[in-house]
N, C-alpha and C positions, 0 to 999 in steps of 0.2 A: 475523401480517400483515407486519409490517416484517422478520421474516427473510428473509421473499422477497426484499424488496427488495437486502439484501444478497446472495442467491445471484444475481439479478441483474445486481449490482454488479459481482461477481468475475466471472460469464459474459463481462460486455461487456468487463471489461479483461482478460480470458485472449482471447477475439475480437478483442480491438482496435476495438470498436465504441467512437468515441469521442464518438459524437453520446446513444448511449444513458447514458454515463457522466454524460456533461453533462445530461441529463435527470434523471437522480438526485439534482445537486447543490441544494441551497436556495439563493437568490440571495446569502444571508449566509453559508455555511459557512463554519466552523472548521475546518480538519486541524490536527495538532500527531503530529509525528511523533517519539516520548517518546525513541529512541533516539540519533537527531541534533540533537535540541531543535531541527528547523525547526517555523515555524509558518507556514501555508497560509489567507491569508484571502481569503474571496469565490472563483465559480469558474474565474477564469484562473488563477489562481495553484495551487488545487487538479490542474485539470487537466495543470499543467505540470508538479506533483509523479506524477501519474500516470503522464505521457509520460517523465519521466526513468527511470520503473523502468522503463516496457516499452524504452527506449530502451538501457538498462543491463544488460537481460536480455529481448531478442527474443522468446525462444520460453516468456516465464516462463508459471505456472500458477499462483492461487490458488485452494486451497478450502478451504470450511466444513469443520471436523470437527465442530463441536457450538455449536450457538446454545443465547442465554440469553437469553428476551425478558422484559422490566421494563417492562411501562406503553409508553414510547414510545423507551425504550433499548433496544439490543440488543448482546448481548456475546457475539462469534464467537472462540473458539476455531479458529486456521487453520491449514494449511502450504501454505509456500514453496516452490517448487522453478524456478530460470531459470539459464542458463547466463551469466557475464557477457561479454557479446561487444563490448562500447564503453567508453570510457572512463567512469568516474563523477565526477562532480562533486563535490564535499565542501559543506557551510555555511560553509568557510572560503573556499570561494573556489580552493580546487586540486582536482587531479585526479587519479585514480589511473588509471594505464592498465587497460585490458581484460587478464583475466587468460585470458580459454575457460578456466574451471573452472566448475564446478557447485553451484551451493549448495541444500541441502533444509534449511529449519528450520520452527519453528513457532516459532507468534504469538498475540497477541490484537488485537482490534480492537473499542473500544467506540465506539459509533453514535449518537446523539440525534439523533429526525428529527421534525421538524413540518410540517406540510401536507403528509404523505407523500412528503416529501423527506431524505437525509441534512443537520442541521445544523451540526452537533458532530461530529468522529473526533477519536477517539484513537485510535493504535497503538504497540506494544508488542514489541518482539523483540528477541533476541539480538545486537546487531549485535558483536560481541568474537567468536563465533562463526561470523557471517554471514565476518568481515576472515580468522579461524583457515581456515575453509573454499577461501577463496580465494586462500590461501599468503600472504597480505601482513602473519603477524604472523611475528615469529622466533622459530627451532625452538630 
């Protein structure tokens, strides 16, 4: 049941549906994005981690390769694939400019949801990869 929710999830943010994204949210969620150690509480702050990736990557695409549902957890096995067309913001506070390069990786994302809502994400990916892909580490 809650894997739906997560195909979903990715539908509205591959659409850009940000009203359905916000619908998804529980009023308390957690993100915690393991790669940049941000953490994301309640859903402005979620939403704004959302709008920074489509924002970072326009025409990006998430999907499922393979769910793993636990009781009220669900653990999606993904890939990534956006072009980076804007500058990215860092957790420190800088920016990296827009590179138009392409990144495809995969990921995990685990999900704790109550009242059929997401409450808890964690995610999980390459970012050393993600940076290699989009020439900003040195050759």
């Amino acid at each position: 049941m809650s894997a739906k929710l997560i195909d979903a999830f990715f539908s509205a943010v591959n659409t850009g549906d940000m009203d359905a994204v916000r619908n998804l949210f529980h009023s308390d969620i957690v993100g915690v994005d393991n790669a940049t150690g941000k953490v994301s509480n309640g859903i402005d702050e979620n939403m704004a981690d959302v709008n920074e990736w489509r924002g970072n990557f326009s025409n990006m695409r998430v999907e499922a390769v393979k769910h793993y549902e636990f009781g009220s957890t669900v653990v999606t096995e993904m890939k990534f694939e956006g072009t980076n067309d804007s500058d990215m913001h860092m957790p420190d506070g800088t920016s990296i400019p827009a590179t138009g390069k392409t990144v495809v990786m995969q990921g995990c994302q685990v999900v704790e949801f109550a009242d059929g809502k997401m409450l808890n994400t964690r995610q999980y990916y390459d970012m050393l990869g993600m940076m290699a892909q989009l020439g900003l580490l040195p050759s």
